[in-house]
N, C-alpha and C positions, 0 to 999 in steps of 0.2 A: 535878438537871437544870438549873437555874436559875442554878447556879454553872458547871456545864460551857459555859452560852451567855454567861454571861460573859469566863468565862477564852477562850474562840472568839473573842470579840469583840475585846477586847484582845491576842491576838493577831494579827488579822487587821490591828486598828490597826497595830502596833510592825510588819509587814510594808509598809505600803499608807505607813509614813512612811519606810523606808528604800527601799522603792523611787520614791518621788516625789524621795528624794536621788540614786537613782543617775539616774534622769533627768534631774533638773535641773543636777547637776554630772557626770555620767557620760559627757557626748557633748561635752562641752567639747576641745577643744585642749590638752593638759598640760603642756607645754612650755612655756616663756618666748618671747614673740616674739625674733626673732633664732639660738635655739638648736635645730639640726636635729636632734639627737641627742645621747643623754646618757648613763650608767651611774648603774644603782642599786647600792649594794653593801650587801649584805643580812646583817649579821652573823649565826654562829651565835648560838644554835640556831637562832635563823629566828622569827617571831609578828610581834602586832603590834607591841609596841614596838621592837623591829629593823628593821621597815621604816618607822617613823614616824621614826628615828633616821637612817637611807639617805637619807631623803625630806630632812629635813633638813640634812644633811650638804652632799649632793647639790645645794642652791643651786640649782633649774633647771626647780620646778615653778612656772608660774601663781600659784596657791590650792594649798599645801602643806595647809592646815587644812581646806579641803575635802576635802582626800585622805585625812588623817585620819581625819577625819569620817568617811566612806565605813566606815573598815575596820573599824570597831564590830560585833563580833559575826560578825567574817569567821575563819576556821580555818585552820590548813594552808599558812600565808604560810613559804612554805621561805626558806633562806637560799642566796646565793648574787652572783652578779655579773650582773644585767640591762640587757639592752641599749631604749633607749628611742628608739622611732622620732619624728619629729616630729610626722604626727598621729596618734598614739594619742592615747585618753584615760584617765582615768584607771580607768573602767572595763579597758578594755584592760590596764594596768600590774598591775591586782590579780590578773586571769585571766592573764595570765603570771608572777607570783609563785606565784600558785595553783600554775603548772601544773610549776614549776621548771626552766625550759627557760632555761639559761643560755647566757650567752656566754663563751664559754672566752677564757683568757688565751693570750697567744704568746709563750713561752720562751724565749727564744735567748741561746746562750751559746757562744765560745769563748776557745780559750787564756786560759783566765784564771789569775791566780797559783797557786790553791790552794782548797778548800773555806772556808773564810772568805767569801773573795769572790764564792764560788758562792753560796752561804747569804744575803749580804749582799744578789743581786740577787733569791733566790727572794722574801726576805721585804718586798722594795718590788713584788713582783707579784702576793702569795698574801695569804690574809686574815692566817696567825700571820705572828709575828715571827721575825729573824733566828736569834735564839741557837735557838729550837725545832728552826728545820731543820739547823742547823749540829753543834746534840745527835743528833741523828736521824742524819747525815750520819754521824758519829763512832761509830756503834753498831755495834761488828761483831759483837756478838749477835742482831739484827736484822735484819743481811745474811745472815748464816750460816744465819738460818731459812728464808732465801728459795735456798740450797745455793750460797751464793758464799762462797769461802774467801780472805780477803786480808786482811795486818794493816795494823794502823792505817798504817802507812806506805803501805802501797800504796792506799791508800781514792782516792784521787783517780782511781785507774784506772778507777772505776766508772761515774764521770759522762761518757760518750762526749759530746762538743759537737756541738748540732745545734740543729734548732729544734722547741717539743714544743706542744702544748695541754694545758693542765691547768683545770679548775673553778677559779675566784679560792677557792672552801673548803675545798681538798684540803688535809686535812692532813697534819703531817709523816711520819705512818708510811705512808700512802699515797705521798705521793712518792718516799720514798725507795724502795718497790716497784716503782711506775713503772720508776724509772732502773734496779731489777735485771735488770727485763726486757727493756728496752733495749741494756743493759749483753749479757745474753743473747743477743740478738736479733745486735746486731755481732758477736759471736764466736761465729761460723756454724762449721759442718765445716772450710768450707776456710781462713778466717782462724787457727783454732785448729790444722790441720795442719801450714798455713807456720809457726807459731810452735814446733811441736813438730819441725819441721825443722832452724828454727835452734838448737833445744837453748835452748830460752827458756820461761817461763812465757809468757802473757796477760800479764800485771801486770810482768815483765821489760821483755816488748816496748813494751810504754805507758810503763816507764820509760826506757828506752832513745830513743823517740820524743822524749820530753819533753825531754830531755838535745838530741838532733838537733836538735828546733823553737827551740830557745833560740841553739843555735849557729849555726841559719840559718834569722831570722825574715820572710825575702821573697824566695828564691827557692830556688821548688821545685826547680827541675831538681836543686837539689845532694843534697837530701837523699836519696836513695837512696844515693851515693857515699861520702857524711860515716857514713850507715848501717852499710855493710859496712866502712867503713874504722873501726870503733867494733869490728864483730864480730872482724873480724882483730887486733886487738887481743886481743879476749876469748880468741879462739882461741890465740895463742902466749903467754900471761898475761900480756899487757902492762898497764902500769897506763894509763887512760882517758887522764888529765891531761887532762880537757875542762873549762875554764875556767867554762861555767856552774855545774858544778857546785859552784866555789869562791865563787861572787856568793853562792848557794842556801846555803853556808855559813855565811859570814858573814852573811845576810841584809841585801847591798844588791845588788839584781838592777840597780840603774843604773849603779853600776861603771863606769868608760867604762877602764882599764885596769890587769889583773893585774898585781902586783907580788911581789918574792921572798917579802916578809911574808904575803902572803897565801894562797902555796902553802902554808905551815907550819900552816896554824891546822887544832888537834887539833880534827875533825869528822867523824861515819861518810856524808859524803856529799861529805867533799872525796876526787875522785877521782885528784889527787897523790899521798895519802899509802894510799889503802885502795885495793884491787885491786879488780875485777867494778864489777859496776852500785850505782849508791849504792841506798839501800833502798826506794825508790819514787817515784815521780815528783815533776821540783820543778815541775810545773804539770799542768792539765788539757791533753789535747792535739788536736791534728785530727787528727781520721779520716783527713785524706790525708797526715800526715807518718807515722801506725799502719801504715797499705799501703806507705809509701814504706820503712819497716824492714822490712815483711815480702818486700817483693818486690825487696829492695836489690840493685844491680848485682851482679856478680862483678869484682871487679878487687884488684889486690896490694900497695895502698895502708895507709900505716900512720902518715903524718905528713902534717898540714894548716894550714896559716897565713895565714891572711887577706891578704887581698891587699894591696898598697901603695898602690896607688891610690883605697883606700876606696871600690870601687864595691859592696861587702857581698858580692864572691864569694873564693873560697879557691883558695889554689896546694895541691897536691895532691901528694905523693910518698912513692917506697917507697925510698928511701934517705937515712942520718940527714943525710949531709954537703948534701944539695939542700933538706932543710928548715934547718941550721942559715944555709943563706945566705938561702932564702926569710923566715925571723924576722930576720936581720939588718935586711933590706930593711925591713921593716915597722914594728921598731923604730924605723928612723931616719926612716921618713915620721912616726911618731908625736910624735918629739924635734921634728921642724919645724913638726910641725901645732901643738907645745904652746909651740913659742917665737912663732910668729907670732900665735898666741893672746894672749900675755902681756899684760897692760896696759904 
C-alpha cells in the first residue's frame, strides 16, 4: 500500500509538471513576430522526432525548444502537411498534429511534355521523391489492377490536366489511383461513345489531341478543323505528315523549322514515314483540345499550312495544287524572316 501511494504521488508529480509547461508555454503566441502563417511538414511515419524535425525545419516558431519540450510523452503526432494560423499556440499545433487534419496541396498541371515532367512537379509538391512517382507512373501492372488497359506508350493518356488536392503524404501508389479515377471519371458514357464513333480508342483520341495541341498551341477555334482534317486523313489512309510528330522524333520540340533531313529519320512516331497515329501521345493534353477531336467539325479538308503572315493560324484546303502554293507562300515568308534575321 505504501508503494502504491508512492508511485500515486509521483505520478501525480510528472502530470502537475507537464501541465504547469503547457500553461506556461501553451497560451504563448507560436509564431515569430512578423509571420501570419506557416506549414508544418510532418514526415512519415509521423511521432515525435518527425515533428521536432518540421518544427525545426520550418524556421517560424518563437521557442522551437519549448515546443519540444511540450511533446515529451505526447502519442499519435501523425504525419502530414499543417497549416499554422498566427495565433495559435503551441498547444493548438500539437491538438492539430494530434488530430491529422491537414491542409491539402493544389496540383495543377497542363500540357506538359511527358510524364517525367509530370513526376518532376508532383515530387516538389508531395513528401516522396520524383523518380518514386515517375516508377509508379510507368507501372502498367498497377494501372491494369485498377481495370485500365494502355501500354507504356500510351501512359501519358492517363493523366487528364486539371487542378487536384492531394495530402503532401500520399504516396506514390495512391496517386497513381487518384488519377485512375479521374482518368475514369473523364471518360464518361458519352465522351467514350463519341470516341467509339470516330473509330478511335480513348488513348487514340488523347493521342491524336496531343498531336492537334502541338500543331495549334493558342488558338482554339482551329483545333476542331486541324481534328477532322487529321481523321480524313485516317479515313482515306493518308499518311499524317504532322510535323510535331517529327520534333517528338527527334526529340527537339523547339524546332523552329522542318527540314527534308528531318522527314527521313527512321522513328515509329515520325508520322512521314508510318501510317495511323504514332503510338501515344507526345505530351499530356487539355481536356478542351480531347472535346475539340471528339466533337471535331465536318468538313473535306486534307492539307493545312501555316500561314504567312505568322499570325499562328493555318490556310486550310482540300485540294493538293492550293496547298502546294499555300507552302510556297510560307516557305518564302520563312527565307525572308531568316535573311532579315541574319547577323
Amino acid at each position: 500500500m505504501a508503494r502504491f501511494r508512492i508511485s500515486a504521488i509521483a505520478l501525480f508529480g510528472v502530470l502537475f509538471f507537464y501541465s504547469c509547461q503547457w500553461v506556461r508555454h501553451g497560451t504563448k503566441r507560436a509564431l515569430k513576430p512578423g509571420i501570419e502563417s506557416a506549414y508544418l511538414l510532418v514526415p512519415n511515419p509521423g511521432g515525435p522526432n518527425q515533428v521536432k524535425q518540421a518544427a525545426l525545419e520550418c524556421n517560424c516558431l518563437q521557442r522551437p525548444e519549448e515546443f519540444v519540450q511540450m511533446m515529451e510523452g505526447i502519442s499519435e503526432l501523425r504525419p502530414g502537411r499543417y497549416k499554422i494560423d498566427g495565433q495559435m499556440t503551441h498547444v493548438d499545433i500539437l491538438l492539430l498534429i494530434r488530430s491529422g487534419k491537414q491542409a491539402p496541396v493544389m496540383l495543377r498541371f497542363n500540357r506538359l511534355p511527358g510524364l517525367s515532367e509530370l513526376a518532376g512537379l508532383v515530387g516538389k509538391k508531395l513528401e516522396r521523391d520524383s523518380a518514386a512517382f515517375l516508377k509508379a507512373m510507368l507501372d502498367t501492372v498497377l494501372i491494369q489492377k485498377q481495370g485500365v488497359h494502355l501500354t507504356r506508350q500510351e501512359l501519358a493518356a492517363l493523366y487528364v490536366p486539371n487542378s487536384y488536392e492531394f495530402y503532401w503524404n500520399t504516396d506514390e501508389i495512391a496517386f497513381v489511383e487518384r488519377m485512375v479515377k479521374e482518368y475514369k471519371a473523364f471518360w464518361n458514357q458519352e465522351r467514350t461513345t463519341k470516341a467509339q464513333a470516330l473509330g478511335l480508342s480513348v488513348a487514340e483520341v488523347a493521342t491524336l489531341a496531343s498531336v492537334v495541341q502541338a500543331e495549334q498551341a493558342k488558338l482554339a477555334e482551329e483545333w476542331g478543323t486541324i481534328a477532322r482534317l487529321y481523321l480524313n486523313r485516317l479515313k482515306v489512309g493518308m499518311l499524317l505528315q504532322a510535323d510535331p510528330t517529327v520534333k517528338f522524333a527527334i526529340g527537339d520540340p523547339t524546332l523552329k523549322r522542318i527540314r527534308f533531313q528531318h522527314l527521313k529519320v527512321d522513328h515509329p512516331y515520325n508520322t512521314y514515314r508510318n501510317k495511323g497515329l504514332p503510338p501515344g501521345p507526345i505530351s499530356l493534353v487539355d481536356p478542351a483540345v480531347i472535346d475539340s477531336v471528339l466533337n471535331a467539325v465536318e468538313h473535306s479538308y486534307i492539307y493545312m499550312c501555316a500561314k504567312s503572315d505568322f499570325s499562328g493560324r493555318h490556310s486550310f484546303s482540300e485540294r493538293y495544287e492550293d496547298h502546294v502554293r499555300n507552302a510556297a507562300a510560307f516557305r518564302k515568308a520563312l527565307d525572308e524572316r531568316e535573311r532579315n534575321s541574319a547577323p
